[in-house]
N, C-alpha and C positions, 0 to 999 in steps of 0.2 A: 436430255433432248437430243442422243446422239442418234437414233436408233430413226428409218425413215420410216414416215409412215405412209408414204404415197409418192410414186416416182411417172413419170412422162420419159419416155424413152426414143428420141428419135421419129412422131407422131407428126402422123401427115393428115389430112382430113380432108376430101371433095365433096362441094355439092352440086348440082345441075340449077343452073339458073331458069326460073318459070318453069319451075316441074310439078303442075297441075295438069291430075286427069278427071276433068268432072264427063266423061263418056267411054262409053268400052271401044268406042274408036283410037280417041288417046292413050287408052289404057295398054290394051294388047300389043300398038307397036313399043311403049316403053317398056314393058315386060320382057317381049322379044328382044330388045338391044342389051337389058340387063343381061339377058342369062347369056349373050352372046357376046358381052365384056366382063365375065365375072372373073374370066380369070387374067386380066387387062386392069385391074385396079390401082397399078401405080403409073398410069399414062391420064392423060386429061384427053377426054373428047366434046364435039360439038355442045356447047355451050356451057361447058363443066369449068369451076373454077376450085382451088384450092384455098379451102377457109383456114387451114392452120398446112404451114410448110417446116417441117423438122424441126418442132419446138420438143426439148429437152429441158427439162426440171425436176430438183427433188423437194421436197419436204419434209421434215424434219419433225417427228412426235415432239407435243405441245409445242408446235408454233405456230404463228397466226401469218397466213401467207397472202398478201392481199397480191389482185390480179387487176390493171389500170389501161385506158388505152380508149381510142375514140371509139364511135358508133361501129361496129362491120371489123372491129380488128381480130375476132376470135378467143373473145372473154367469155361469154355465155356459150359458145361450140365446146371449149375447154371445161368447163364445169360439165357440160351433159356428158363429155366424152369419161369423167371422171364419175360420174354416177354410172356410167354403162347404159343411159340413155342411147345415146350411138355408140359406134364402133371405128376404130379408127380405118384407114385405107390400108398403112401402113405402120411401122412402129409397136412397142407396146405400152399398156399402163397398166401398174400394178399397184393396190392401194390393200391397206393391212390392217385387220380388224371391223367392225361396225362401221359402215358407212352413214350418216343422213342427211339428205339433200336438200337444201330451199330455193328453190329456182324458180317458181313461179310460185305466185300467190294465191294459195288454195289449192294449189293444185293436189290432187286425190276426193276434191271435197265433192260431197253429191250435194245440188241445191235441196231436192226438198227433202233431205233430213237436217234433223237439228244439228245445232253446236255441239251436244254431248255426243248427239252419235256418231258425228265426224269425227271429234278426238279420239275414240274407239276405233271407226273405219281411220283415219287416217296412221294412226299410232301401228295399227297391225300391217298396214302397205310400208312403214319405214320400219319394220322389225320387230315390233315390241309383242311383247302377248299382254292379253286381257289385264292379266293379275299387275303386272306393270304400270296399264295405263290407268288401274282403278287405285293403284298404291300414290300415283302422281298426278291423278284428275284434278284437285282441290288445288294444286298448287299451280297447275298449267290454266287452269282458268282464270286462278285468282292472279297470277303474269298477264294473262291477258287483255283482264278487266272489260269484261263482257259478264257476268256474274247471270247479271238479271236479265239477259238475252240467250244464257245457256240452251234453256230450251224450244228457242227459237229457230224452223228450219233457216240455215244461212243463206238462201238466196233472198232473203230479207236483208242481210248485213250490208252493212257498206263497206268500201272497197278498205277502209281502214279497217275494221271488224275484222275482216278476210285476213287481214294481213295480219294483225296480232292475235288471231288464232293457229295461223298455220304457224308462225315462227314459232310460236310459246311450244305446238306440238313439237315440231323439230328440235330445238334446244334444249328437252328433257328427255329425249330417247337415249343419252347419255351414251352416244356415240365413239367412238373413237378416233374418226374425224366427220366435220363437221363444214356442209359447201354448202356458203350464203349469196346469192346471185343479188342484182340489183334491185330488192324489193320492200327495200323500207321506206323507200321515198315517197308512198304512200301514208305513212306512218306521221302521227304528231310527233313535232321535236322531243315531246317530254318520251314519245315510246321511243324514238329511236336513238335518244341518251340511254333509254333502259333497256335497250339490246343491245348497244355496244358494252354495256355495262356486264350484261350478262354472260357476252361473248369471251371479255375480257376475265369473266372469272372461273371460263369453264376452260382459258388457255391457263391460267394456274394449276388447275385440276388437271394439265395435262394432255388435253383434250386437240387437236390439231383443226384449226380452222382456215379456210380457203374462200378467200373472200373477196367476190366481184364487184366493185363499187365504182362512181363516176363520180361519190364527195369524198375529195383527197382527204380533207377533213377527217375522216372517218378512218381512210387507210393510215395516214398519219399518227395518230390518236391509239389502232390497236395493233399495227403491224407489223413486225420484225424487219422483214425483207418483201420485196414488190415486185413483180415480173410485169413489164410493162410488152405487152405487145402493139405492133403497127403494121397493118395490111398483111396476118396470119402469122408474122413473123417475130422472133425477140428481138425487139429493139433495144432494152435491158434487163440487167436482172441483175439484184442486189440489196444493198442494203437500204430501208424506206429513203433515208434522208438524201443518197447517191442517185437512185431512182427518179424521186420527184420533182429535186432539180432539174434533171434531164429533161423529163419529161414538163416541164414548166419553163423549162428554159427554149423549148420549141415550139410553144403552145402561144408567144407574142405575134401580134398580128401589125398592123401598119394602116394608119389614117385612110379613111374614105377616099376614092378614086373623085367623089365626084364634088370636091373643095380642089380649087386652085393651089391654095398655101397648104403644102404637106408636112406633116412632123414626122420622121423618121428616123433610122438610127437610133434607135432609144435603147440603153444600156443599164441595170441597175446593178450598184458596183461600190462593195465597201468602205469603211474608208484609206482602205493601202491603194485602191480604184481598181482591185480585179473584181471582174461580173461575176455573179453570185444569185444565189436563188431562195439560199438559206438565211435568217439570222434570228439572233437570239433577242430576247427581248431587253430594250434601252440600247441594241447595236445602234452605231450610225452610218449611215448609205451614204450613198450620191444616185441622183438620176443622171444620167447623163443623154441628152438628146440633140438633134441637130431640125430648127427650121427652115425651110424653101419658101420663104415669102413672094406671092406675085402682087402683093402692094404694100406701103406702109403698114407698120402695124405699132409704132411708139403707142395709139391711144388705144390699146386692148389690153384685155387680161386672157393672162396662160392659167386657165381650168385645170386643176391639179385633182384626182380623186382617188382615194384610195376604197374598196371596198371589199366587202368576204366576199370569195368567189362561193362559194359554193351556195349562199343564195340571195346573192347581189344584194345585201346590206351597209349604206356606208358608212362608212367607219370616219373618214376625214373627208371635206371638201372644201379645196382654197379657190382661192378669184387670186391669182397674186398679179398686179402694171407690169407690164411689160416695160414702162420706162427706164425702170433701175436696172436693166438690163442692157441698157446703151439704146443709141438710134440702130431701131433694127427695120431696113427698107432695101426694095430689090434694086439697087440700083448699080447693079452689075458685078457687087462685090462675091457673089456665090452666098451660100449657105449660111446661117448663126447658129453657134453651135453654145448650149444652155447646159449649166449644171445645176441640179435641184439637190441640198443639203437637206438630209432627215433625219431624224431619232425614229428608233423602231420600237416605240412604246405602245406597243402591240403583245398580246397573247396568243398563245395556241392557236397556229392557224392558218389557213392558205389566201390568200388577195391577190388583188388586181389592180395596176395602175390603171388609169385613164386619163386621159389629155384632153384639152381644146383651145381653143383661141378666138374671143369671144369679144367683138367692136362693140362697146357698148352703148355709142351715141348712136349709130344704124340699128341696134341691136337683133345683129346678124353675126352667125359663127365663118369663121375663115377657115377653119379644120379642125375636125376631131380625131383621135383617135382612141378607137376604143381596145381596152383590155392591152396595152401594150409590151406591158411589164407584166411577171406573174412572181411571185414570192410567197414562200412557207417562213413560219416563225417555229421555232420551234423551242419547246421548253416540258421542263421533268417537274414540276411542285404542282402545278395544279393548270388544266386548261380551260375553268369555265370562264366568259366573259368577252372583252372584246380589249379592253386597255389595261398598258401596263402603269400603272401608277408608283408602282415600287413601293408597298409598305415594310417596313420594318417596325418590331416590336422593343419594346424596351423596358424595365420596370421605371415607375414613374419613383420620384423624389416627393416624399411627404413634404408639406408647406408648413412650416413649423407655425405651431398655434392652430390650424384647422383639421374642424371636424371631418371625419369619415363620414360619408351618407350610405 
């Protein structure tokens, strides 16, 4: 895995913001400003903004390099720029061997021919010849699981169809690397277990995959290392578990503006008490938070919720009195400050605290706070499920005098 199979060199990248010409009005003066800044490409003009600013990266043959980061940060620029969809402004990118790309869903596909003949058309636009895709049709169908709709023109399919026909085509062109954009979240859970699945055993085979996704889940689960971009730029780049931390450990937000009583300050933090983002399964934490109460609140309960982030499932929800926690009321003493004890018997996984505070004789909330806390679990034996139970095996002790059944 020493050898790179795709590098980003010092890569700039602009776009003009509202750059539509539906008239040869608009057309003509935007033509004329191009050729008359073409050779002006590394200055920004009226309305031009840069979508990636000096991002440098390499990757690595058979590695699985996932790519994370909000809405507009320049995840999907970086994949097209890496397929040669665009061009950069500045900079180079050099990528080595077979390229195949899944950026958008369907895309190459013509609606009204069938399923088979897209696999055909789309197989020869990502490289492949005929004898290829007739040697692997039986098997990229049957990945699919569209069988009995193969010869169905696909603007009939649904948006799920679309989607596990194009990937099944792209993950058997047996690429040398392999760019997956955000598109399986179309997909049922069971298909998109069965392309990480598949992803993960074509990075055995060697095979280098680059993978833009918004379910950490997902990056966690097949990814070596993680480049997290923020507003074009690296904000990190590393190894997943250093990464997502980071990147999870910025992603906490603070109770609704529009509750009097605020909970803020909210910490989740080992048990030696440094904040942390990571832990393994049966760790134990602490929350650590501070209340602003603008009235009494001895006769409420603090709302404790844990759930999967990635598609808001919960996992735990407590009601815990506030009373065991002393008289807590604003009576000019400042702030109470709370510590919430846990076990992290939890699996494979990214979550999200949530908070509130909740008078239940009014039964009216005094503040929420959503998503406050973020944490990854992380573990090597096995990631399906949700709880950790801790099994251990043992051989049993015969019961002298009984039978075997």
């Amino acid at each position: 895995m020493g050898e790179v199979a795709l590098e980003f060199d010092h890569v700039w990248k602009k776009f003009r913001k509202g750059e539509v010409h539906d008239s040869l009005r608009d057309l003509i003066p935007a033509l004329t400003r191009s050729l008359l800044s073409h050779n002006d490409e590394q200055k920004l003009h009226e309305r031009e903004f840069w979508a990636l600013e000096d991002v440098s990266f390499q990757v690595k043959r058979g590695e699985a390099f996932g790519v994370i980061g909000a809405n507009g940060a320049g995840k999907s620029t970086t994949l097209k720029l890496l397929s040669r969809i665009l061009q950069p402004n500045r900079g180079t990118i050099t990528t080595y061997g077979r390229l195949s790309a899944l950026i958008e869903v369907g895309a190459g596909f013509h609606p009204d021919l069938t399923g088979r003949e897209n696999v055909y058309l789309n197989g020869a636009i990502l490289g492949m010849t005929r004898q290829e895709v007739a040697r692997k049709f039986d098997e990229i169908v049957a990945f699919a699981g569209i069988g009995d709709f193969i010869d169905t023109p696909v603007k009939r399919y649904s948006s799920g169809m679309y989607a596990r026909l194009g990937f099944s085509v792209a993950a058997h062109v047996d690429p040398a690397v392999l760019l997956v954009d955000e598109v399986l979240s179309v997909g049922d859970m069971q298909f998109q277990q069965k392309c990480l699945e598949r992803m993960r055993g074509i990075v055995r085979q060697g095979v280098t995959v680059v993978f833009v996704s918004h379910n950490l889940q997902a990056v966690q689960m097949l990814c070596n290392r993680v480049l997290y971009l923020k507003g074009g730029q690296i904000a990190s780049l590393g190894t997943t578990s250093e990464v997502l931390s980071e990147y999870l450990s910025k992603a906490s937000a603070s109770s609704a503006s529009r509750y009097d009583t605020l909970i803020d300050k909210v910490i989740l933090a080992d048990a030696e008490g440094h904040p942390r983002a990571e832990f393994a399964p049966g760790d134990n934490a602490t929350l650590r938070l501070t209340i602003f109460p603008s009235e009494p609140i001895q006769e409420c309960l603090l709302g404790f919720l844990i759930l999967r982030a990635t598609d808001g499932m919960p996992v735990c929800d407590y009601n815990i009195p506030l009373r065991f926690a002393g008289p807590l009321t604003p009576d000019g003493r400042g702030p109470v400050s709370l510590a919430i004890d846990l076990d992290m018997n939890l699996l494979r996984g990214t979550y999200a605290v949530s908070l509130h505070i909740y008078h239940s004789q009014t039964a009216r909330f005094l503040s929420r706070a959503d998503r406050v806390a973020n944490f990854f679990v992380n573990e090597t034996i096995s990631w399906q499920g949700v709880s950790h139970v801790n099994p251990r095996i043992h051989l049993r002790s015969p019961v002298p005098g009984a039978k075997e059944s």
